[in-house]
MARLOTOR-228180 format. One record per residue (C-alpha): x, y, z; residue number from 1. Coordinates in steps of 0.001 Angstrom, whole numbers, plus 500000, padded with zeros to 6 digits. Layout:
<rolo><X>X</X><Y>Y</Y><Z>Z</Z><num>NUM</num></rolo>
...
//
This chain:
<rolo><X>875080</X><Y>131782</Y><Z>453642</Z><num>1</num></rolo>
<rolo><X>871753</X><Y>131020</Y><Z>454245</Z><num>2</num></rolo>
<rolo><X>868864</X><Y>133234</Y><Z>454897</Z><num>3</num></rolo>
<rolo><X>865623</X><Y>133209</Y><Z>455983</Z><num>4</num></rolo>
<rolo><X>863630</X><Y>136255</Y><Z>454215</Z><num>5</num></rolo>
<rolo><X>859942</X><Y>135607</Y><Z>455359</Z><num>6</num></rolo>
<rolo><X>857604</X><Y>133701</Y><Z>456644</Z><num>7</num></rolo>
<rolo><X>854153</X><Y>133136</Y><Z>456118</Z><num>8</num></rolo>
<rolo><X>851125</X><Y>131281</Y><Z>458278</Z><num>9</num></rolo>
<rolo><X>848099</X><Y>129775</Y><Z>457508</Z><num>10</num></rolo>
<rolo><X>845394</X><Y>126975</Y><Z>458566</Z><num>11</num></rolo>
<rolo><X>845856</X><Y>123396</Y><Z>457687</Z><num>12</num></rolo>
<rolo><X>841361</X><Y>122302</Y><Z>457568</Z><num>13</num></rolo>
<rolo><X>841552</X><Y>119063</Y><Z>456136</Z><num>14</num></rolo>
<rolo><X>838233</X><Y>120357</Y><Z>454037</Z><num>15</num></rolo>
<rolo><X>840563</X><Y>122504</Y><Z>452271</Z><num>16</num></rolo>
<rolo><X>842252</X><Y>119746</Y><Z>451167</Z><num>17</num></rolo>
<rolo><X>839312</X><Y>117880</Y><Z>449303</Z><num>18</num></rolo>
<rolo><X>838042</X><Y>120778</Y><Z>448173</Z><num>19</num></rolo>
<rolo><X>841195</X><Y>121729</Y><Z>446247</Z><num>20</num></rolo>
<rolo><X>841771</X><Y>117793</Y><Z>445397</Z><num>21</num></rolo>
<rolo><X>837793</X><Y>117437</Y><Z>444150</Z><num>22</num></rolo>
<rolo><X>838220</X><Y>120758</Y><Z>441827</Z><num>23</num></rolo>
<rolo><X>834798</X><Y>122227</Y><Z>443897</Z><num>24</num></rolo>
<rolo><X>837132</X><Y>125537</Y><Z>444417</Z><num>25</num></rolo>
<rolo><X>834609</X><Y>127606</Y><Z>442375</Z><num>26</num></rolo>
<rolo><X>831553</X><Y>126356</Y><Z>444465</Z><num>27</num></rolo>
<rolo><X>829884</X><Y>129144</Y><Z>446481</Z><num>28</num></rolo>
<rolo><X>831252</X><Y>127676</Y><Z>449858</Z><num>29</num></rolo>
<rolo><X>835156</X><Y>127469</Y><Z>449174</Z><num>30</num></rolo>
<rolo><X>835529</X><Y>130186</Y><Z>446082</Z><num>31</num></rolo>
<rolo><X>835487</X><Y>133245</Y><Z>448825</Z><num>32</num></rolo>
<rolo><X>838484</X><Y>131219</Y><Z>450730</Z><num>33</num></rolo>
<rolo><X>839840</X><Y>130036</Y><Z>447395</Z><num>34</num></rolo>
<rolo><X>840406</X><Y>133616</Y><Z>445992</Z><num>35</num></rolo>
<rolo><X>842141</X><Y>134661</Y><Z>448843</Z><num>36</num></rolo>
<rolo><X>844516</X><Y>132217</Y><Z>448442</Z><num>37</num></rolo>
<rolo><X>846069</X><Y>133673</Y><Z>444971</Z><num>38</num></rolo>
<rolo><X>848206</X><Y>136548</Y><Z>445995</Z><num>39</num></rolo>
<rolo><X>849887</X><Y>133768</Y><Z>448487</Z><num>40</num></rolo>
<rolo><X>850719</X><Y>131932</Y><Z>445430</Z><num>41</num></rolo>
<rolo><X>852247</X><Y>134262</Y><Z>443545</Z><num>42</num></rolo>
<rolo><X>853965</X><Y>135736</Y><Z>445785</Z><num>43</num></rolo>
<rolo><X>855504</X><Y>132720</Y><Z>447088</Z><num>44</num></rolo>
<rolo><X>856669</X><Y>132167</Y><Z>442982</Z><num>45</num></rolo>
<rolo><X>857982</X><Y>135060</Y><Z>443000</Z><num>46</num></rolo>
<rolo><X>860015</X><Y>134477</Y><Z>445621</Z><num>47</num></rolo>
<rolo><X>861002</X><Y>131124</Y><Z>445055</Z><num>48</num></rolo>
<rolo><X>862724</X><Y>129625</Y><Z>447998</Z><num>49</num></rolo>
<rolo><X>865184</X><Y>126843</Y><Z>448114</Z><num>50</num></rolo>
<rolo><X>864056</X><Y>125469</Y><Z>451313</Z><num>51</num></rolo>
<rolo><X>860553</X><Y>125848</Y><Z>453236</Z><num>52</num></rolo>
<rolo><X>860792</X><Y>124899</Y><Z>456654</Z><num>53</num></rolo>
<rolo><X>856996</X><Y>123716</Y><Z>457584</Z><num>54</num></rolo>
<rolo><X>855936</X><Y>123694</Y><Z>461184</Z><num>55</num></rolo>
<rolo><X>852507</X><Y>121730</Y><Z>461226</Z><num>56</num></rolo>
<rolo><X>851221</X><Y>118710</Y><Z>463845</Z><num>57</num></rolo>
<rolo><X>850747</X><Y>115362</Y><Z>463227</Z><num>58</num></rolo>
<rolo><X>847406</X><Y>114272</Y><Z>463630</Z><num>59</num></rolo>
<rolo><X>847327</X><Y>110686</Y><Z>464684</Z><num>60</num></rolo>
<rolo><X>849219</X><Y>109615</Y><Z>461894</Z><num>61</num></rolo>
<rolo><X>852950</X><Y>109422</Y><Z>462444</Z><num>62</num></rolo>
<rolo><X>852379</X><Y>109777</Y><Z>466538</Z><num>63</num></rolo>
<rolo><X>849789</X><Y>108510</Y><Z>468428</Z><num>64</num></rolo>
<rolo><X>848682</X><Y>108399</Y><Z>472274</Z><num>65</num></rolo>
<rolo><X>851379</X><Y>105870</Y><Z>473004</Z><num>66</num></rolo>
<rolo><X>854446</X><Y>108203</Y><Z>472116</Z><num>67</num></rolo>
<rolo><X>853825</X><Y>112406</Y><Z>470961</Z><num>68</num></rolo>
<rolo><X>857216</X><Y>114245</Y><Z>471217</Z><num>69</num></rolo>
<rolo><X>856562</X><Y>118141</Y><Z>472090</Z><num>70</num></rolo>
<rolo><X>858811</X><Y>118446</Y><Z>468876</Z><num>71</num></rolo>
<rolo><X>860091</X><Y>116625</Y><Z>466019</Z><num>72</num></rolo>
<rolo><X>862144</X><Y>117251</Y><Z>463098</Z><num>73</num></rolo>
<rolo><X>861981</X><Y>114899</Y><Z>459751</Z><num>74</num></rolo>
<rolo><X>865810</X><Y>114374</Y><Z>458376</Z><num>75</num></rolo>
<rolo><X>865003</X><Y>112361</Y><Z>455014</Z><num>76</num></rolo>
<rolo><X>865174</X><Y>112583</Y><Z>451780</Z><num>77</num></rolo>
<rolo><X>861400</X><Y>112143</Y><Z>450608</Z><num>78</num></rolo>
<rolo><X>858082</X><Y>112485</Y><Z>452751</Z><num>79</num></rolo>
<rolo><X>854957</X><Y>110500</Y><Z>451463</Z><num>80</num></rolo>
<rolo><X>851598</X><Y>111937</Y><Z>451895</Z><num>81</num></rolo>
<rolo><X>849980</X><Y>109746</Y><Z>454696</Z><num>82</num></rolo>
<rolo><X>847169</X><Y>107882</Y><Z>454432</Z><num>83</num></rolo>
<rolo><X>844766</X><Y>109275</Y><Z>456714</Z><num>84</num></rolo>
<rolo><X>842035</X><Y>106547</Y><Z>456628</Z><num>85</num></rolo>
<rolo><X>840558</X><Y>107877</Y><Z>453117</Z><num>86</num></rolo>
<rolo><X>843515</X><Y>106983</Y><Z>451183</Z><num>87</num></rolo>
<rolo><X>846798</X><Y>108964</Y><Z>450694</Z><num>88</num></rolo>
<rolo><X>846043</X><Y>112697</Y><Z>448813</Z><num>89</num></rolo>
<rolo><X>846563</X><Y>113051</Y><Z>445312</Z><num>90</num></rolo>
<rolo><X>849455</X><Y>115827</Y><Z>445913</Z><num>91</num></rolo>
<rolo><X>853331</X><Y>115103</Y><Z>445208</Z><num>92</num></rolo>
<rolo><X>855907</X><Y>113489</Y><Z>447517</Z><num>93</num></rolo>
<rolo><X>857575</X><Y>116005</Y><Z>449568</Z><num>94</num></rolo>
<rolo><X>861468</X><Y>116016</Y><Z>448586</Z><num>95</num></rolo>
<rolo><X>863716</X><Y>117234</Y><Z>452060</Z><num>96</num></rolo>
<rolo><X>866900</X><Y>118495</Y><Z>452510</Z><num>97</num></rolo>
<rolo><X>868600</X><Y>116102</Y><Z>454584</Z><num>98</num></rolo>
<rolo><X>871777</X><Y>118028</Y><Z>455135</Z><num>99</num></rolo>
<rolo><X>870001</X><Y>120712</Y><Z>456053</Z><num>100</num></rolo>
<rolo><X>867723</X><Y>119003</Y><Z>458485</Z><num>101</num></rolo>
<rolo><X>870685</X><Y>117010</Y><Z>460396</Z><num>102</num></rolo>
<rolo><X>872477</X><Y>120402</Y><Z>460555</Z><num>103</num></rolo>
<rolo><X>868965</X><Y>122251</Y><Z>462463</Z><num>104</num></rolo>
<rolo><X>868776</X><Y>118878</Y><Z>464544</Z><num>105</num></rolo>
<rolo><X>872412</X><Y>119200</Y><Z>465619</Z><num>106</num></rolo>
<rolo><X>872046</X><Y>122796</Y><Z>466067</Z><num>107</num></rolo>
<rolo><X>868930</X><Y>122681</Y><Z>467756</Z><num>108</num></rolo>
<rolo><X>869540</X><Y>119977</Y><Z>470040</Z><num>109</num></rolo>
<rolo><X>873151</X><Y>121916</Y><Z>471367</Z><num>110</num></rolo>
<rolo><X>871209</X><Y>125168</Y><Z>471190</Z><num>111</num></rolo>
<rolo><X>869092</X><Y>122651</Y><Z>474675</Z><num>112</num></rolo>
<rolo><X>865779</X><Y>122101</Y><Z>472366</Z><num>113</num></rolo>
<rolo><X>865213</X><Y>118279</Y><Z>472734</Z><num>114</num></rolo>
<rolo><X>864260</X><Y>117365</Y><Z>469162</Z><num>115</num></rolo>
<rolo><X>862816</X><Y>113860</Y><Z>468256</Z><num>116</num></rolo>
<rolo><X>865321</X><Y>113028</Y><Z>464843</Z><num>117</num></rolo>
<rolo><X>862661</X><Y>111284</Y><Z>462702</Z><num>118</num></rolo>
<rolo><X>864291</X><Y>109204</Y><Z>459646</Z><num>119</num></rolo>
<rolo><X>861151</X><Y>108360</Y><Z>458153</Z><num>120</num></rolo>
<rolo><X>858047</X><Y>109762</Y><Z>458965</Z><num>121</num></rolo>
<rolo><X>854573</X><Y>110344</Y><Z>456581</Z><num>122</num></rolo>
<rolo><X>852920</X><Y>114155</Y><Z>456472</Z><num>123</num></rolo>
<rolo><X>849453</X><Y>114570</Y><Z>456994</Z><num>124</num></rolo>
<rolo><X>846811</X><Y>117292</Y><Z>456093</Z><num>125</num></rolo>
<rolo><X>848726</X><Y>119718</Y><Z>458488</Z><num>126</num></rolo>
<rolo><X>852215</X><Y>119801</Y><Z>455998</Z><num>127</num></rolo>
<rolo><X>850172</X><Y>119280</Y><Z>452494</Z><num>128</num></rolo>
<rolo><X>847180</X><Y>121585</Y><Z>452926</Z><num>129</num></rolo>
<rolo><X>849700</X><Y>124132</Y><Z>453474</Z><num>130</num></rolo>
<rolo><X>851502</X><Y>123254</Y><Z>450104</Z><num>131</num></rolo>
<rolo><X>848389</X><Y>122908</Y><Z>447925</Z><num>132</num></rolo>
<rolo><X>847018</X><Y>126728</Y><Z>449633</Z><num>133</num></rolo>
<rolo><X>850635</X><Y>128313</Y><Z>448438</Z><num>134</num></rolo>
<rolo><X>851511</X><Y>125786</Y><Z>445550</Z><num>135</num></rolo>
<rolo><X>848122</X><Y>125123</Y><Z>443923</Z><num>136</num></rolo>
<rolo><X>847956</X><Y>121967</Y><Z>441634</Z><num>137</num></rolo>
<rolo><X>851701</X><Y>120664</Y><Z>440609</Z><num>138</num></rolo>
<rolo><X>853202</X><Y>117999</Y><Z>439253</Z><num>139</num></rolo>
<rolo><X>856569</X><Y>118178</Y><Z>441882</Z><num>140</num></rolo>
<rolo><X>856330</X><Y>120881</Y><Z>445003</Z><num>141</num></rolo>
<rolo><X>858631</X><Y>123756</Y><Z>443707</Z><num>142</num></rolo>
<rolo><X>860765</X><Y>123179</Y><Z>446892</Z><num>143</num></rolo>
<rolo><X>862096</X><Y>121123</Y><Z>449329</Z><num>144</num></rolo>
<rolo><X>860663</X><Y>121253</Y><Z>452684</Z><num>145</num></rolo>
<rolo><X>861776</X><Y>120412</Y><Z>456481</Z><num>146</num></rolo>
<rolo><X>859004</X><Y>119123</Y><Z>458363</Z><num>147</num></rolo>
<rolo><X>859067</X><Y>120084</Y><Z>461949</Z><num>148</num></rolo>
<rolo><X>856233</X><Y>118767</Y><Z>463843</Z><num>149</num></rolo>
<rolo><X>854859</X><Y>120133</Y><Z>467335</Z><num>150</num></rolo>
<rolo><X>853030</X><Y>118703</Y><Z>469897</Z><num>151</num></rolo>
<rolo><X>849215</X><Y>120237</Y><Z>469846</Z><num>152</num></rolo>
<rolo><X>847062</X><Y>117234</Y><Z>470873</Z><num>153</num></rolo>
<rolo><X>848271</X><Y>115778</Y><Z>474044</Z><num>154</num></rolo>
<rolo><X>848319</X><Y>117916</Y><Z>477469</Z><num>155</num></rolo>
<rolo><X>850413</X><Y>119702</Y><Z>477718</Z><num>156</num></rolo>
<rolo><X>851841</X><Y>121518</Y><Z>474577</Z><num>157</num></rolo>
<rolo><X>854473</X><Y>123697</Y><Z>474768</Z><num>158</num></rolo>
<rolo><X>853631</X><Y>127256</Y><Z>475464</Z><num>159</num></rolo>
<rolo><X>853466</X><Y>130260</Y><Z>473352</Z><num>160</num></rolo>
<rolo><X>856908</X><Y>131306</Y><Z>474748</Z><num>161</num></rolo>
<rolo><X>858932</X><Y>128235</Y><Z>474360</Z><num>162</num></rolo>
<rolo><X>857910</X><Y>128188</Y><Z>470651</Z><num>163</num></rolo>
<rolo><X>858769</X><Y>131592</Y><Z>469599</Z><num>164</num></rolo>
<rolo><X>862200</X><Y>131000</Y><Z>471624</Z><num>165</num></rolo>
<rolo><X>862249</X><Y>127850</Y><Z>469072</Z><num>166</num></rolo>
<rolo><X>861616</X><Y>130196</Y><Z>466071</Z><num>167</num></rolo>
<rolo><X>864825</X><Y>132447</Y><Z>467412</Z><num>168</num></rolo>
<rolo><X>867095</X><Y>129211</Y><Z>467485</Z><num>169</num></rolo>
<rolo><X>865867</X><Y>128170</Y><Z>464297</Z><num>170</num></rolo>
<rolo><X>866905</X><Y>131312</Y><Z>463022</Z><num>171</num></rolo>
<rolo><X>870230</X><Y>130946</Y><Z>464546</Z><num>172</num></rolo>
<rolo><X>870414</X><Y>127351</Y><Z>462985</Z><num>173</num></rolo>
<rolo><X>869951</X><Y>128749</Y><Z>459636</Z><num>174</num></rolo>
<rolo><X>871938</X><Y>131785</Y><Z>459922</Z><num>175</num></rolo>
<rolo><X>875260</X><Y>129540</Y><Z>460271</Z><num>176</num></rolo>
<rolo><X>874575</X><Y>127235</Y><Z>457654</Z><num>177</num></rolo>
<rolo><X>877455</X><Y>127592</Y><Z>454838</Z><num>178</num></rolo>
<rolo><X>875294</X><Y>126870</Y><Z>452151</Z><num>179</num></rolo>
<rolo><X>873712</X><Y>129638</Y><Z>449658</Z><num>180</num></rolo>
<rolo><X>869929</X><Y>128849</Y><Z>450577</Z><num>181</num></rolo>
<rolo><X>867070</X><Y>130983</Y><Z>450374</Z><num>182</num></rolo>
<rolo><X>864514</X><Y>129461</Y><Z>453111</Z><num>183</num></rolo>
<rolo><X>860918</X><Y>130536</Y><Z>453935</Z><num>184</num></rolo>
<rolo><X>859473</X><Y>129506</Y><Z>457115</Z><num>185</num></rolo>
<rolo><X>855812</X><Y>128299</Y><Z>457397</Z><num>186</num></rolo>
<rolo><X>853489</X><Y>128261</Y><Z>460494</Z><num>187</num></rolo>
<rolo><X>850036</X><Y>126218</Y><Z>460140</Z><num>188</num></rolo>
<rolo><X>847400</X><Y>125535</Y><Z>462197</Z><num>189</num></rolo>
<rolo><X>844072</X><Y>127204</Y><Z>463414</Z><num>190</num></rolo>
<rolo><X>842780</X><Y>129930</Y><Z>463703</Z><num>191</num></rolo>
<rolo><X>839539</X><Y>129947</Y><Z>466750</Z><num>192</num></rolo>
<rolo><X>837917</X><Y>126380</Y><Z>466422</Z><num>193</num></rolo>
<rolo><X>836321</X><Y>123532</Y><Z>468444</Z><num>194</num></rolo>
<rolo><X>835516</X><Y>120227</Y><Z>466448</Z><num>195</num></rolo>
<rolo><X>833806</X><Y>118429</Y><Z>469796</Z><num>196</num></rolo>
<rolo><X>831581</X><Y>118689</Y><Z>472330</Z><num>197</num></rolo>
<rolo><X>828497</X><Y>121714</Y><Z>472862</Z><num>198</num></rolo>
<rolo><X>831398</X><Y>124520</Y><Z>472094</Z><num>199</num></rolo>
<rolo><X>831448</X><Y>122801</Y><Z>468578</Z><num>200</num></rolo>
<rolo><X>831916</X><Y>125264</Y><Z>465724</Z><num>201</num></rolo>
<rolo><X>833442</X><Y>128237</Y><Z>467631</Z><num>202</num></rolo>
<rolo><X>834583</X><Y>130802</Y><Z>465810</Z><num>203</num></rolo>
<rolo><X>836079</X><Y>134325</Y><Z>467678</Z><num>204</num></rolo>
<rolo><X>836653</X><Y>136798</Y><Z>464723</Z><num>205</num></rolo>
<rolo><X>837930</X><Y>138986</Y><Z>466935</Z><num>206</num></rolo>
<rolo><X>840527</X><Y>137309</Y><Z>469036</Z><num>207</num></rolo>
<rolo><X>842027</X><Y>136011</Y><Z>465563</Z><num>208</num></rolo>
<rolo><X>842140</X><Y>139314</Y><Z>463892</Z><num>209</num></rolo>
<rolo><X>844202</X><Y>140826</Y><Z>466949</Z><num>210</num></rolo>
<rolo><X>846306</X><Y>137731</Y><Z>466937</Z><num>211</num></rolo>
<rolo><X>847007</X><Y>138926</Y><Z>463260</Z><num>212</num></rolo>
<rolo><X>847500</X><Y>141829</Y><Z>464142</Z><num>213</num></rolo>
<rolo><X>850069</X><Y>141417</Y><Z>466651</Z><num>214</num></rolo>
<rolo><X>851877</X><Y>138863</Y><Z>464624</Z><num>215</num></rolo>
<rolo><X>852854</X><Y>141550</Y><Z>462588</Z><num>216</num></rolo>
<rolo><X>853564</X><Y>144305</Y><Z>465113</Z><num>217</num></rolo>
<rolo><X>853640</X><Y>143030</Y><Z>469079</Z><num>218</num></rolo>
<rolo><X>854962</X><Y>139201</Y><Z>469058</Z><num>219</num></rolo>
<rolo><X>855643</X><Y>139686</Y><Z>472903</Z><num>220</num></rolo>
<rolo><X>852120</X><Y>139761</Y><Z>474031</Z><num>221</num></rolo>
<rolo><X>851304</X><Y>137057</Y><Z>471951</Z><num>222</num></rolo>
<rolo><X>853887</X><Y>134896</Y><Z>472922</Z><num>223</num></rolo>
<rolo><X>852900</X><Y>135059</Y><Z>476733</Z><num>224</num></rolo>
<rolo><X>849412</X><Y>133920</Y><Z>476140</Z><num>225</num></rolo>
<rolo><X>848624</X><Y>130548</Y><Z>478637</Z><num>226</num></rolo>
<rolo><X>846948</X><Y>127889</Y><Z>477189</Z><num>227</num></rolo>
<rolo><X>843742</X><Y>128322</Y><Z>479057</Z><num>228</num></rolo>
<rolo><X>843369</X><Y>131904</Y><Z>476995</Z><num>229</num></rolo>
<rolo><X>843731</X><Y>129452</Y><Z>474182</Z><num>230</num></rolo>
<rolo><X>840655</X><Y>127024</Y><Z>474676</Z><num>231</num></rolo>
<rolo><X>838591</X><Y>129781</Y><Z>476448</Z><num>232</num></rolo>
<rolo><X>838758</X><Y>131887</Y><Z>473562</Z><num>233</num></rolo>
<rolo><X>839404</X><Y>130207</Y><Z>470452</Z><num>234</num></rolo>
<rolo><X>837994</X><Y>126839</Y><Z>471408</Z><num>235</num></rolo>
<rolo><X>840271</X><Y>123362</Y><Z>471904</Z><num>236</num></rolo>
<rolo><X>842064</X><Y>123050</Y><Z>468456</Z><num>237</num></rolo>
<rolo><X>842962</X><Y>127154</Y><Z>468256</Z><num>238</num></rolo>
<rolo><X>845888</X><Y>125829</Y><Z>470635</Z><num>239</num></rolo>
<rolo><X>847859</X><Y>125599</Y><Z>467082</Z><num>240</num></rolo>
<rolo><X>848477</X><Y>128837</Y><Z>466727</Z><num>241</num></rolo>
<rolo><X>851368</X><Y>128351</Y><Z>469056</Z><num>242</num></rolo>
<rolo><X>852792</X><Y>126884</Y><Z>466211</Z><num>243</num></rolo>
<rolo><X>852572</X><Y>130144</Y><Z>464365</Z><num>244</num></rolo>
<rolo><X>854867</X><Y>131780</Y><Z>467034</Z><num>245</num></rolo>
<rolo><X>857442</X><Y>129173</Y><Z>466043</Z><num>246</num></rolo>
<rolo><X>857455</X><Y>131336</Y><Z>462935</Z><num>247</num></rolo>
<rolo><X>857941</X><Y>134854</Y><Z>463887</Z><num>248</num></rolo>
<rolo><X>860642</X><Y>134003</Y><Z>466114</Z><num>249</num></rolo>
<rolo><X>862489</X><Y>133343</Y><Z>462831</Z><num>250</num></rolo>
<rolo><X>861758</X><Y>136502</Y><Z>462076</Z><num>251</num></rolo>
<rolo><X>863562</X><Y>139880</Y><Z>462633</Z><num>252</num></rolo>
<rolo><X>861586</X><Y>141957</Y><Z>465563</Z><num>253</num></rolo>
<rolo><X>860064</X><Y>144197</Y><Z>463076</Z><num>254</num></rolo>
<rolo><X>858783</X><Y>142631</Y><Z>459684</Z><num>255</num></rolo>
<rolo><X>856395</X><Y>143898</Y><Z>456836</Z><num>256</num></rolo>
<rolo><X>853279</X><Y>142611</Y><Z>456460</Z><num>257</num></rolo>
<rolo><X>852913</X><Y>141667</Y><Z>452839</Z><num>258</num></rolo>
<rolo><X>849519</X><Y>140231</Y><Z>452758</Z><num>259</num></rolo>
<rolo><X>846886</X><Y>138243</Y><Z>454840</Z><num>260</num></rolo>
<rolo><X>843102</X><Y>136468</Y><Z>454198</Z><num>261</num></rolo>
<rolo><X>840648</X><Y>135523</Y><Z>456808</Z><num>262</num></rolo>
<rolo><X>837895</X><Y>133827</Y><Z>455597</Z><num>263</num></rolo>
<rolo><X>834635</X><Y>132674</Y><Z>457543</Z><num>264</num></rolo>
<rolo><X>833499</X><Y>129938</Y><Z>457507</Z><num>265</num></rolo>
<rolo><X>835971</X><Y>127152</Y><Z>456528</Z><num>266</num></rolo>
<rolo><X>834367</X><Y>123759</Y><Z>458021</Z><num>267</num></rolo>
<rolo><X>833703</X><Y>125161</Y><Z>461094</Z><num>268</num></rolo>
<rolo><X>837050</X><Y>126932</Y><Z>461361</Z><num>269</num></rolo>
<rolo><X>838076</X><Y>130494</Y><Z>461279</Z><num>270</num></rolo>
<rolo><X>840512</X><Y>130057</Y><Z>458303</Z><num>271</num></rolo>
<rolo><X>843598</X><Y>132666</Y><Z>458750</Z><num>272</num></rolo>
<rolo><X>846622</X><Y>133305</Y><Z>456162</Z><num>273</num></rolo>
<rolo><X>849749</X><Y>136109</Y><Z>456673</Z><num>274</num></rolo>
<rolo><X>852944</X><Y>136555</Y><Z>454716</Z><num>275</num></rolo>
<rolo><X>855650</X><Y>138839</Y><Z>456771</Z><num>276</num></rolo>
<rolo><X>858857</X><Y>139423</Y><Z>455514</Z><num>277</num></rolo>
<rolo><X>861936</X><Y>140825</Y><Z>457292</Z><num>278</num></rolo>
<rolo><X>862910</X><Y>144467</Y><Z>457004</Z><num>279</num></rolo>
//
């Protein structure tokens, strides 16, 4: 049967992306984040999953202001890196599992979780950043991957709750697939960070390290956490760590923490990573 056996988080910054694409990894501003990012790696080769399932937003590219579903799943066979105005990023195609996308849409859908089916759809910075931070520099991605795309830029998203609920169904989903798969869950997004207006360049160390903290050991505070807390605290974009609760509801109630990074500054964004694994 299938099985999820962890789950790990981290933020998607764009700027991680062209740093990792230009090679400037080893400058003084990125090698700090960089280096944090090997132990991710190898664990994740180590325990090479069949299936990642990679819960990230779409930003502008796939959805825009005239149609955002609160959530989306992809169901294809292949995923192209999108072009987000600069050109596509040098960084594989992302191979799916079909079967096992149609059977969490199915599941999902009865389990009263009104997914968006998406039979083609490109991934943006917010599924490939991801890949690249736990992957590094490959010729194929060592795994096929289920985009599942939330709603984070439109009022309203969907609260805290409602995606760890998601997570739990997910789990469900997964547990009664008949096929031998070994799947890893991903949440990405965040952590505290405001790209606009005078609160430009927040950063609240604090609020994301007990966020970390309680991803690991008390998901039910976290999970009731109203979106003004959000944008008071973390600024207007930390609203995507929502996304991270989708996660941990995968997860059994009490998990090991296996490793985590936080890094500041990462263009102006409070940069977070955590790998949990069930008990």
């Amino acid at each position: 049967m299938a099985k999820i056996v962890a789950g790990l988080c981290t933020s998607h910054v764009p700027a991680i992306g062209v740093a990792h694409d230009q090679g400037l990894t080893e400058e003084p501003y990125w090698k700090p984040l960089f280096e944090g990012y090997g132990p991710a790696r190898q664990w994740l080769e180590e325990v090479n999953p069949d299936v990642v399932i990679l819960v990230y937003n779409d930003h502008g590219t796939v959805f825009s202001l005239q149609s955002i579903p609160t959530f989306s799943i992809g169901v294809a066979d292949q995923y192209k890196p999108a072009d987000e105005g600069w050109g596509p990023r040098p960084v594989p195609v992302v191979e799916g599992d079909a079967e096992l996308s149609w059977h969490l849409a199915e599941s999902l859908i009865l389990d009263e979780f009104d997914m968006t089916i998406m039979n083609e759809m490109d991934v943006d910075h917010g599924l490939t950043v991801p890949l690249s931070i736990t992957c590094g520099h490959v010729d194929k991605w060592p795994f096929k991957v289920i985009p599942l795309a939330v709603n984070v830029v439109l009022y309203p998203p969907p609260t805290g709750n409602r995606c760890y609920n998601l997570g739990k169904a997910i789990r469900r989903a997964v547990d009664a697939y008949d096929k031998d798969l070994k799947v890893v869950i991903m949440g990405t997004g965040g952590m505290s960070h405001q790209l606009h207006g005078p609160r430009a360049g927040l950063i609240n160390k604090e609020w994301d390290t007990r966020f970390l903290d309680d991803l690991s050991a008390n998901p039910e505070r976290l999970k009731n956490i109203p979106h003004i807390e959000y944008v008071r605290e973390t600024g207007a974009e930390g609203i995507e760590m929502v996304m991270w609760l989708v996660m941990r509801g995968a997860l059994d109630d009490k998990v090991k923490e296996i490793y985590r990074h936080y890094h500041v500054p990462a263009s102006n964004t409070g940069a977070g990573l955590i790998i949990l694994e069930n008990e």
